[in-house]
C-alpha positions as CSV (number, residue, x, y, z in Angstrom):
1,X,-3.9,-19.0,97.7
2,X,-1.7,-17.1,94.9
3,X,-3.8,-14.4,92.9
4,X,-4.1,-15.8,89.5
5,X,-2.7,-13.9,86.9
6,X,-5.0,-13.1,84.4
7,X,-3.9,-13.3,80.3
8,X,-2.6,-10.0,78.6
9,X,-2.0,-8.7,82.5
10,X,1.5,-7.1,81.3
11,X,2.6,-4.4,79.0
12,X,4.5,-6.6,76.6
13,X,1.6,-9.0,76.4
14,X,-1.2,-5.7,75.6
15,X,1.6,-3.9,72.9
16,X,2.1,-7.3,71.0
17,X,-1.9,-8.1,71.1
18,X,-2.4,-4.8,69.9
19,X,0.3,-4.4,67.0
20,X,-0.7,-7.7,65.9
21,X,-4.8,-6.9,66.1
22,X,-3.9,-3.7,63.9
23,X,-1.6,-5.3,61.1
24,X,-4.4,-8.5,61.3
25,X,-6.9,-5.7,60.2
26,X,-4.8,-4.4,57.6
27,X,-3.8,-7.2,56.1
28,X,-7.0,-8.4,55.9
29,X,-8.3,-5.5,54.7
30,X,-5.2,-5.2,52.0
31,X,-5.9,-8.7,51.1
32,X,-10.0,-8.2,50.5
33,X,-8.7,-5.2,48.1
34,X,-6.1,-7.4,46.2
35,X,-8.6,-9.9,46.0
36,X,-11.2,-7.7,44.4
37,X,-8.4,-5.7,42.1
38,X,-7.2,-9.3,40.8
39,X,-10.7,-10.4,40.2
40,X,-11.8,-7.4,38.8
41,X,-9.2,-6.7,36.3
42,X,-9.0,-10.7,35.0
43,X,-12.9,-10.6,34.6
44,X,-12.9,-7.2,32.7
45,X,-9.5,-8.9,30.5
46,X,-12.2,-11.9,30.0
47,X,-14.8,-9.5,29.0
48,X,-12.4,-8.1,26.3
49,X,-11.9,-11.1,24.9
50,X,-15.2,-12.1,24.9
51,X,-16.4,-8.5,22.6
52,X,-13.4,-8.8,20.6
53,X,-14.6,-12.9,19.6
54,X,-18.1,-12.3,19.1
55,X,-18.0,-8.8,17.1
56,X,-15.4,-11.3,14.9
57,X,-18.2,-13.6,14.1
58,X,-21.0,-10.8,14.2
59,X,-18.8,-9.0,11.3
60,X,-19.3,-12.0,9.3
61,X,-22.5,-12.1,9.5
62,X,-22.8,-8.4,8.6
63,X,-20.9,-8.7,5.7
64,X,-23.8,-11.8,4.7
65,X,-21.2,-14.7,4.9
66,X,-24.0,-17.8,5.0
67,X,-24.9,-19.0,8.9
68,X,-23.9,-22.6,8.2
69,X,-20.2,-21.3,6.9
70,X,-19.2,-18.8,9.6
71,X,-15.7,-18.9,11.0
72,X,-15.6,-20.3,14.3
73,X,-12.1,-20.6,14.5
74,X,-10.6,-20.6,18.1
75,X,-14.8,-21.6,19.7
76,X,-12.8,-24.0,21.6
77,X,-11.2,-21.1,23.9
78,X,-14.9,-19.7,23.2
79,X,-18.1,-20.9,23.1
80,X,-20.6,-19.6,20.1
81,X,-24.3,-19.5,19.5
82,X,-25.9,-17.9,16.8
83,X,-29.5,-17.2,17.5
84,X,-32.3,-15.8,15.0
85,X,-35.3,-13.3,16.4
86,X,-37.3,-15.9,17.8
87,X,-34.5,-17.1,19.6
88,X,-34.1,-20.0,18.4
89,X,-30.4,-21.4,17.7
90,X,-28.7,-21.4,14.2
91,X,-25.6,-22.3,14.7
92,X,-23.1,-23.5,17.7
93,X,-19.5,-24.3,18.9
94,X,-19.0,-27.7,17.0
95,X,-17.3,-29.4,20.9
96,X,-20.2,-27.2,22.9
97,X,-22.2,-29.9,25.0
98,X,-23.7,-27.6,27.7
99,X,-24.2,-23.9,28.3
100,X,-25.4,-21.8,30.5
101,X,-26.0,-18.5,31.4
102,X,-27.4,-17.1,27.4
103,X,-30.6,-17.9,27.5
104,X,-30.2,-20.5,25.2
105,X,-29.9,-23.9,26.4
106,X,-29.6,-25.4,23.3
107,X,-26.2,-26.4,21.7
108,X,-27.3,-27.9,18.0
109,X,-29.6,-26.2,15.9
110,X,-32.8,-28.4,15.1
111,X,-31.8,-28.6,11.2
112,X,-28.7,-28.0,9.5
113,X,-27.7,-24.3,8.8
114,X,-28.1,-22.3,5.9
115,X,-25.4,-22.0,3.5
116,X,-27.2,-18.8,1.6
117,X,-25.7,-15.7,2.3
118,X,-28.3,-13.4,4.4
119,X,-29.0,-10.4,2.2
120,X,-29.7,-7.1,3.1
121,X,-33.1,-6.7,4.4
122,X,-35.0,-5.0,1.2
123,X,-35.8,-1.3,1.8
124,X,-39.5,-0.4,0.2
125,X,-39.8,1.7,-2.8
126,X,-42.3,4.5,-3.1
127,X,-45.2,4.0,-4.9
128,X,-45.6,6.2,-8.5
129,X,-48.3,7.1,-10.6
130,X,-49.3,4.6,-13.3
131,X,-47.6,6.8,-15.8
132,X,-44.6,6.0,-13.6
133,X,-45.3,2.3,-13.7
134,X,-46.3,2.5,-17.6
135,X,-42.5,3.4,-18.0
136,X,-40.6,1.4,-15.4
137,X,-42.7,-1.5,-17.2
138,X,-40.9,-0.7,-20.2
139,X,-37.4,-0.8,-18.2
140,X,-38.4,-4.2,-16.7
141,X,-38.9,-5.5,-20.1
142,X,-35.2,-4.8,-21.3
143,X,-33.0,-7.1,-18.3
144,X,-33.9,-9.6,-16.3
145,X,-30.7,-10.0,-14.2
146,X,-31.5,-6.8,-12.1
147,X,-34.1,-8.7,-10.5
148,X,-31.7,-9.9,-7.7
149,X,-29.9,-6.5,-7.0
150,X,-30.7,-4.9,-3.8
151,X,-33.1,-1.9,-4.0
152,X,-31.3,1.1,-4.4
153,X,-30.5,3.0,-1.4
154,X,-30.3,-0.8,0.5
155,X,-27.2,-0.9,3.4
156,X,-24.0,-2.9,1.7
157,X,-23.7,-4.8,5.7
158,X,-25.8,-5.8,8.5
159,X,-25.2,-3.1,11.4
160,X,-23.3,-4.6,14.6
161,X,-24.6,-3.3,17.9
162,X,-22.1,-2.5,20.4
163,X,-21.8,-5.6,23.5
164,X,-24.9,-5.5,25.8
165,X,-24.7,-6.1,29.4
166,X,-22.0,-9.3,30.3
167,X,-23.4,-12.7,31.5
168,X,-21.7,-15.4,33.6
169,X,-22.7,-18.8,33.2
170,X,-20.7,-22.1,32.0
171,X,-20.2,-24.2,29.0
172,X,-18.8,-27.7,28.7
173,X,-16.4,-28.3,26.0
174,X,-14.5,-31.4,25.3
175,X,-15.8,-33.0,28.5
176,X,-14.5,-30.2,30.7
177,X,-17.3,-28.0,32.2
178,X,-15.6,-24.2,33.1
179,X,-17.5,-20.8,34.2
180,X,-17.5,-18.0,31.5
181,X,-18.8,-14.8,30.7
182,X,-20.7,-14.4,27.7
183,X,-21.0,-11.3,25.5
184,X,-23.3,-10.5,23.1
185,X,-24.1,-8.8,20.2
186,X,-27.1,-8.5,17.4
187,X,-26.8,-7.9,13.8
188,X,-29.4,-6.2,12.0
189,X,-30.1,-4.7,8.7
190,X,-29.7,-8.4,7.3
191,X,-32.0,-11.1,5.8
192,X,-33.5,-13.2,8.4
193,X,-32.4,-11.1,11.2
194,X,-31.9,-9.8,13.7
195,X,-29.4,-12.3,14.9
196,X,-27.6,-12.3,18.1
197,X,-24.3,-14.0,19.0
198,X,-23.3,-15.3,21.8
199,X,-20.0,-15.9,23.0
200,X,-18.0,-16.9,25.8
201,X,-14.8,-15.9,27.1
202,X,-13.1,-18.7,30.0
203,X,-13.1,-17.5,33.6
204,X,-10.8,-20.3,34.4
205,X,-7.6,-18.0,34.8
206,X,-9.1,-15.4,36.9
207,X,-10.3,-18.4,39.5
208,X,-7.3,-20.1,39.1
209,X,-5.0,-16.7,40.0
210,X,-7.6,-15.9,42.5
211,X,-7.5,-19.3,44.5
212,X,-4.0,-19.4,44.0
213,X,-3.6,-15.3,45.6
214,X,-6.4,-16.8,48.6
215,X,-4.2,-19.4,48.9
216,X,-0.9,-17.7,49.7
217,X,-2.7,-15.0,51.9
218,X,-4.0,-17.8,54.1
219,X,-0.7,-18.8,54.4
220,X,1.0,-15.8,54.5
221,X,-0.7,-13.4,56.7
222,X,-1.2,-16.0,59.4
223,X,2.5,-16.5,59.5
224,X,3.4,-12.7,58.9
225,X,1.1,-12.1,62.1
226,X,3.6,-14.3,64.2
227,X,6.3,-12.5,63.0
228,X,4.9,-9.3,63.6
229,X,3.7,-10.4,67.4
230,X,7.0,-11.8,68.6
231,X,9.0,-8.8,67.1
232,X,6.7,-6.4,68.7
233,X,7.3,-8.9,72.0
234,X,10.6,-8.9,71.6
235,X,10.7,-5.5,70.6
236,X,8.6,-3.9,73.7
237,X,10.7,-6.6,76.3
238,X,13.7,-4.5,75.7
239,X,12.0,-1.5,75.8
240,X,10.8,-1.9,79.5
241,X,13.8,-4.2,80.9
242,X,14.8,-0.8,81.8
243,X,11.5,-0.5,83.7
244,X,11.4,-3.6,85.1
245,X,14.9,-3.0,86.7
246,X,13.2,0.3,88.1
247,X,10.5,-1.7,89.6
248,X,12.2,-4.1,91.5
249,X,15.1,-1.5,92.7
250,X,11.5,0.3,94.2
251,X,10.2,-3.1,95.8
252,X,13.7,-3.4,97.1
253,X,13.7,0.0,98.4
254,X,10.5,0.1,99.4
255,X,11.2,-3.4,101.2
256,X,14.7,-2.7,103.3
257,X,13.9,1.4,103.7
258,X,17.1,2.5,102.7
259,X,16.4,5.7,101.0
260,X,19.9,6.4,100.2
261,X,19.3,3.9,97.3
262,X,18.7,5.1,93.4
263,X,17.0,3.3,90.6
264,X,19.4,2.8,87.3
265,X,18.8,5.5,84.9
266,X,19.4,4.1,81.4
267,X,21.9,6.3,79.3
268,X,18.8,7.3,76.8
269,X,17.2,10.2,76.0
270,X,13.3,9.0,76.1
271,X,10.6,8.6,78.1
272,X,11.8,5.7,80.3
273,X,15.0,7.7,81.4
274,X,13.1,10.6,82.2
275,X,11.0,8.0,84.2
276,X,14.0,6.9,86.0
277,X,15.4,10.7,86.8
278,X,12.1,11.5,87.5
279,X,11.7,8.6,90.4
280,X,15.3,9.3,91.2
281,X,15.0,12.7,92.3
282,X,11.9,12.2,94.2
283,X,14.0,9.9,96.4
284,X,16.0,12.4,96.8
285,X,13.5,14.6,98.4
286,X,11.7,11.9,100.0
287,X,15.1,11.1,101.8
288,X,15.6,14.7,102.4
289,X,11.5,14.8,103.8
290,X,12.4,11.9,106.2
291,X,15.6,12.6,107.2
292,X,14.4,16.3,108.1
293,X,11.5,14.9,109.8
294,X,14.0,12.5,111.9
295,X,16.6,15.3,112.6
296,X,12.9,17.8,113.8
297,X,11.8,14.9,116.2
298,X,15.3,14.2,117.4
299,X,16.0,17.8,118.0
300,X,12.1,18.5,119.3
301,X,12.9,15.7,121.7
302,X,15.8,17.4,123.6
303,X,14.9,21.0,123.0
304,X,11.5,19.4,125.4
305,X,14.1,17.3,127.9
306,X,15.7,20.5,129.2
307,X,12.4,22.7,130.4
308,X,10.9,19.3,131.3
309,X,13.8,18.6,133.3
310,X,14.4,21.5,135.3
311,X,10.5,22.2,135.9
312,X,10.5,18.0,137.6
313,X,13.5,19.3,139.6
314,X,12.3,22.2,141.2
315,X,8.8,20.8,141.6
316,X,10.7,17.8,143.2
317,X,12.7,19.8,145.3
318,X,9.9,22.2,146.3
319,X,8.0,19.0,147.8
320,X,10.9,18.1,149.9
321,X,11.8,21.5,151.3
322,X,9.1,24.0,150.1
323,X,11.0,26.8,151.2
324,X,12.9,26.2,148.5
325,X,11.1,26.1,145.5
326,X,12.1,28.6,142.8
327,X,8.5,29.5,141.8
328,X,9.4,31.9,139.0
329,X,12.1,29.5,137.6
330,X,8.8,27.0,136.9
331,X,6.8,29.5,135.1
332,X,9.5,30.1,133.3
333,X,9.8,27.0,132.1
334,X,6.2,26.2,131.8
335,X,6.1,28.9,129.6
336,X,9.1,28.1,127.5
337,X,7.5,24.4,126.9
338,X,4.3,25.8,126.1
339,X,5.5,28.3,123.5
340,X,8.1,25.8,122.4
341,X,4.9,23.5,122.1
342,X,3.0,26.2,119.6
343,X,5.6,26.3,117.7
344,X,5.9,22.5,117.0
345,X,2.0,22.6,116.3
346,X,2.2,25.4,113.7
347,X,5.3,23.9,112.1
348,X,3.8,20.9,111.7
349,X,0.5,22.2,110.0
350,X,2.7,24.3,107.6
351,X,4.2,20.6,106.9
352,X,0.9,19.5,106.0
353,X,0.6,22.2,103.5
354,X,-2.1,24.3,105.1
355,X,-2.6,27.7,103.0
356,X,-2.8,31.1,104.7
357,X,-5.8,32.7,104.4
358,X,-6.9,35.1,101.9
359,X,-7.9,38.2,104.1
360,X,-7.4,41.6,103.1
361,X,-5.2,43.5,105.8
362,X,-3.1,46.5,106.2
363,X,0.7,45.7,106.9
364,X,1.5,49.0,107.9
365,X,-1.1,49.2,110.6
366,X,-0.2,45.6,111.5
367,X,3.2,46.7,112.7
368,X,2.1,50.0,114.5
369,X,-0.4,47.7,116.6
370,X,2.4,45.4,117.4
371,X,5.4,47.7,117.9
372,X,2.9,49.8,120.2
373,X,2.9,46.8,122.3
374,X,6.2,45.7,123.1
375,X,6.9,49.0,125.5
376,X,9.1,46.5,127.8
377,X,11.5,45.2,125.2
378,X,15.2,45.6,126.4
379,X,16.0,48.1,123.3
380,X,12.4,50.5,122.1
381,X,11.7,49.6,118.7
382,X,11.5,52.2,116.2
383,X,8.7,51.7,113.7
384,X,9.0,53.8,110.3
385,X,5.8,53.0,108.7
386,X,3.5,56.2,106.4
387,X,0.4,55.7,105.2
388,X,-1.3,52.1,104.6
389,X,0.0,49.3,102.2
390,X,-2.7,46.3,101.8
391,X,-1.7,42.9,101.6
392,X,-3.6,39.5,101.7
393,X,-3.3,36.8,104.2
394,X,-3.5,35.6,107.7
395,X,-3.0,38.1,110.4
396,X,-2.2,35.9,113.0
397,X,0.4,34.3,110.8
398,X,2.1,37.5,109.7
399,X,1.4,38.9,113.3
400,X,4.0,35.9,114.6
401,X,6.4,36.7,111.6
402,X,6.5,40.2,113.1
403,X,7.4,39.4,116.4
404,X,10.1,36.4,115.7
405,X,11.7,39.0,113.6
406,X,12.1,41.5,116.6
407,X,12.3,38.6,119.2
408,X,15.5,38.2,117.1
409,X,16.6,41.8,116.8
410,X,16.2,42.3,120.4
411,X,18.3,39.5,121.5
412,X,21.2,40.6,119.2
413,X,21.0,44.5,119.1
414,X,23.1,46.4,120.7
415,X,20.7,49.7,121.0
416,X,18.7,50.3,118.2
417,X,16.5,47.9,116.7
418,X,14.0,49.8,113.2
419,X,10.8,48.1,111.7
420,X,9.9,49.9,108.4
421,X,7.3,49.1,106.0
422,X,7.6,50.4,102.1
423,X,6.2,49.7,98.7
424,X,8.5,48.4,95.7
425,X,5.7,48.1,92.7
426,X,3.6,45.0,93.1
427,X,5.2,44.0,96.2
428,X,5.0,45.1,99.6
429,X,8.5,45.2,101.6
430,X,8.7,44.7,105.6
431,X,12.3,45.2,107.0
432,X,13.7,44.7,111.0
433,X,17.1,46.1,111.3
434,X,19.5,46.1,114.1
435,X,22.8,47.2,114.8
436,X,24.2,44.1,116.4
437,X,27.1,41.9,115.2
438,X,24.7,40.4,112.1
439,X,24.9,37.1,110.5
440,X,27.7,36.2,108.0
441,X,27.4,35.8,104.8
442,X,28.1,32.0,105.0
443,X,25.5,31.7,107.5
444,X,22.4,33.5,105.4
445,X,20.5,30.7,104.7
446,X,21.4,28.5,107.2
447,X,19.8,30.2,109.9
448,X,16.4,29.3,108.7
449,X,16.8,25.4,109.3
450,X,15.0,24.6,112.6
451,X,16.4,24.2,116.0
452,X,19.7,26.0,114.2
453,X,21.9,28.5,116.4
454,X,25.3,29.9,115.4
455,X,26.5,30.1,118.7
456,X,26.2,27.0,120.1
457,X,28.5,27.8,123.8
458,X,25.7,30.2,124.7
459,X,22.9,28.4,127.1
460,X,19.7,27.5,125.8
461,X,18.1,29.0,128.7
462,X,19.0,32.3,126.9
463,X,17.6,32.0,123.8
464,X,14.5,29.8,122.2
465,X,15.3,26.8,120.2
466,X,16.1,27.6,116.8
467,X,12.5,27.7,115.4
468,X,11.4,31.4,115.2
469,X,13.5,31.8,111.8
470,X,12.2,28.8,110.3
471,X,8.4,29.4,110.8
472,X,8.8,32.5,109.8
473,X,10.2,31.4,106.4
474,X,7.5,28.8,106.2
475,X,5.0,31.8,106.7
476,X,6.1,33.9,103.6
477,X,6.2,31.7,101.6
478,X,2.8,30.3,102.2
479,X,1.9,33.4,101.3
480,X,3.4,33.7,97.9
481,X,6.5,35.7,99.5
482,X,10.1,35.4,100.3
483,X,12.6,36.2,103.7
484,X,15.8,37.1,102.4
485,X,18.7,38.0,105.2
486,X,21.2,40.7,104.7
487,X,23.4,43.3,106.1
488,X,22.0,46.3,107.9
489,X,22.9,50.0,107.2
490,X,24.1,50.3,111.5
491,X,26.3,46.9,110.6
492,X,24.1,44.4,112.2
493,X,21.1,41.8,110.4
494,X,18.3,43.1,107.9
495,X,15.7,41.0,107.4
496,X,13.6,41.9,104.6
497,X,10.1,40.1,104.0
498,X,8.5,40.6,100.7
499,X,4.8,39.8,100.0
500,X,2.7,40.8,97.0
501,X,0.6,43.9,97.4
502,X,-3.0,43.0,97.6
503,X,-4.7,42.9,94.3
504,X,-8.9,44.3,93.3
505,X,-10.1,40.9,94.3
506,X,-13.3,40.4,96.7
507,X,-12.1,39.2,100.8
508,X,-12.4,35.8,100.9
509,X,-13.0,34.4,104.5
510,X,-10.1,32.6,106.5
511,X,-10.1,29.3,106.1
512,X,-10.6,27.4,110.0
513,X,-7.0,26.2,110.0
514,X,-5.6,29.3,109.4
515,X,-8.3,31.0,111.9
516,X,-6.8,28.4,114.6
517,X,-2.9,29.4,113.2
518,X,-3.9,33.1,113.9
519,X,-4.9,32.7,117.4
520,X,-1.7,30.7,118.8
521,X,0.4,33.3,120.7
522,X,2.3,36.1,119.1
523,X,5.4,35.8,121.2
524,X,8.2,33.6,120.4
525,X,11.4,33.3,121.7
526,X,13.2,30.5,119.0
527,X,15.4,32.2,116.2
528,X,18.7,31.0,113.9
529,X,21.2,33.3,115.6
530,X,21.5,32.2,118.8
């Protein structure tokens, strides 16, 4: 049964959901804002107009035109009430049928309004003595007209408060019922007052621009969201075509095992062609691991058929005719395979990657305790080492460098072989020279590939089988050092290893495979100059 692919499983699929969730939210966020802007500003542009109307009709009453012959001019557009102090209505829009939202549900005053100008509201006049009134009795007698005159010190006008807090209710005029917001404004300092006016300013453009705004967004934003998830579709597709072409060169790769394949590598500068370079050269060295690994077992295999071979003929020959049997010869052999054998293990642990250990040791001692006991090498070694350099790592490991360096000197010297150790700043420098034919120049770096030997005419029974230069290469540089090949001052090879001088830090114990890697045998008889 086919695994079921679950929704939004691929790239393009998550990058379009997600560029089209994040514009969703701000658009929708953008809209709520225009939304609120639009209704805000209308409503405040209603609220204008309603102050500007209702100080208009409050001005009129301030300057005492009569309640029942105020200008209401334009009450159509908005609605008017006139109110006295008891709240009780005065005067109204003359097509008002309904309102809401004043306070005032009434829309025609119970009687019919005044037509008398409201006068200022008489200011009392301190009280004299009776001399005082003796003499303002005589004034009274001259004109009767001043009667009516306002008291002196009286305010010409009402005063006109400043709009109170904004109301939204409705009104129904001509038959059409719309939402408005009402302001309003008392007038004081008249006859009969105060008064307060009421009027309305229509809200029917703001919900009419609004609708028509919600509208369009509905609309809009749905369809803009499309747009915007099959660009980014679209968009992201070409992106990763490059990818997917990666991918299935790998499955194909992966399926036929031909290594010597590559994956295209777009001609682009970002992260997908560094992808492909990136996968590209690890094929490389994944060809390179493999084909290295074939060429080790393929050489492994008939450096083993030779030893095996001759030890099965002379233990085949020695059970036919005993007499015979070349009992040294065997050893020999046995020993070659198991030394041949160590050396296979210990390459194929430094394969693995295991580290040296981290033990504190002097060099210089190392290689007086070694040189001291090779006293039956064809040529005597001469060992120049003073005093004590410190270095840390594995003793067995840099014990077996040792001796494949002189294993090698001693096979191509022609009567002097010299082990020195010296200091070069941070580093520490161990050198094996010899006066033999050395290596050319050509050759230097060559030697250290396994089972190598420049001379291939000479016998193997002479010589090891190529490893000795190779694990010792492997060894430096596990710990944190080189093996460099050069020319010696006698003419023949110098071979110069180079470690780093050991530092304040505390011994740390030898880890158990490097324990196990110390305590394989010492004596090797592979090189790379054979």
């Amino acid at each position: 049964m086919s695994r079921l692919r679950r929704p939004f499983s691929s790239v393009r699929s998550r990058a379009a959901l997600a560029a089209t969730a994040v514009v969703a939210v701000a658009l929708v966020a953008a809209a709520f804002a225009l939304l609120f802007a639009l209704r805000s500003n209308l409503t405040n542009e209603a609220s204008g107009q309603a102050d500007q109307f209702s100080n208009e009709v409050a001005q009129q009453i301030a300057r005492h035109v009569p309640i029942g012959k105020l200008d209401l001019e334009g009450s159509e557009d908005h609605p008017t009430q006139v109110v006295d102090a008891k709240g009780r209505l005065l005067i109204a829009s003359e097509d008002l049928a309904e309102i809401t939202g004043t306070g005032v549900s009434a829309v025609r005053p119970p009687s019919t309004p005044s037509t008398t100008a409201p006068t200022p509201t008489p200011t009392p006049t301190p009280t004299g003595d009776d001399d005082d009134d003796d003499s303002g009795g005589d004034d009274d007698s001259g004109d009767d007209s001043d009667d009516d005159a306002p008291p002196p010190g009286a305010p010409d006008d009402g005063t006109v408060s400043p709009p109170g807090k904004h109301r939204t209710g409705s009104a129904t005029v001509d038959g059409r019922t719309v939402d408005y917001v009402f302001s309003e404004r008392r007038v004081t300092d008249v006859a009969g007052g105060p008064y307060t006016v009421f009027t309305g300013s229509s809200l029917g453009p703001q919900q009419s621009a609004v609708r028509a705004t919600t509208i369009a967004m509905a609309i809009g934003v749905p369809a803009l969201l499309v747009v915007v998830g099959g660009v980014t579709w679209l968009v992201t597709r070409r992106a990763l075509r490059p990818v997917e072409g990666i991918r299935r060169e790998m499955a194909a790769i992966t399926a036929s095992e031909d290594l010597t394949r590559r994956v295209p590598e777009p001609q682009t500068h970002d992260e997908v062609a560094k992808l492909a370079r990136t996968t590209n050269e690890t094929l490389t060295a994944l060809e390179a691991s493999v084909d290295r690994q074939r060429r080790f077992v393929a050489d492994a295999s008939h450096e083993l058929r030779s030893p095996i071979a001759s030890l099965r003929t002379q233990l085949e020959v020695g059970e036919a005719h005993p007499e015979l049997l070349d009992v040294p010869g065997a050893v020999a052999d046995t020993v070659r395979l198991q030394q041949l054998a160590a050396d296979l293990l210990l390459l194929a642990r430094l394969d693995a990657g295991e580290q040296a250990g981290r033990t504190r040791l002097d060099l210089a001692a190392l290689v007086r305790e070694e040189v001291s006991q090779r006293s039956t090498d064809r040529i005597p070694v001469t060992a120049d080492v003073r005093g004590s350099v410190e270095v840390a790592g594995s003793r067995g490991q840099l014990a077996r460098v040792l001796g494949n360096l002189l294993d090698n000197a001693q096979r191509h010297a022609a009567g002097e072989v010299r082990a020195t150790v010296r200091r070069e700043g941070g580093r520490v420098v161990l050198a094996v020279a010899d006066d033999g034919s050395g290596v050319p120049e050509t050759e230097r770096e060559r030697i250290f590939e396994r089972f190598v030997r420049l001379d291939d005419a000479r016998s193997r029974d002479d010589g090891g089988a190529g490893l000795g230069l190779a694990i010792a290469r492997d060894v430096a540089h596990r710990h944190g050092g080189t093996l460099e090949v050069g020319r010696a001052e006698a003419g023949g090879a110098l071979f110069e290893l180079r470690l780093p001088a050991a530092g304040r830090d505390p011994e740390r114990p030898v880890p158990t495979g490097a324990s196990a890697l110390g305590a394989a045998p010492a004596q090797v008889l592979g090189d790379g100059r054979e």
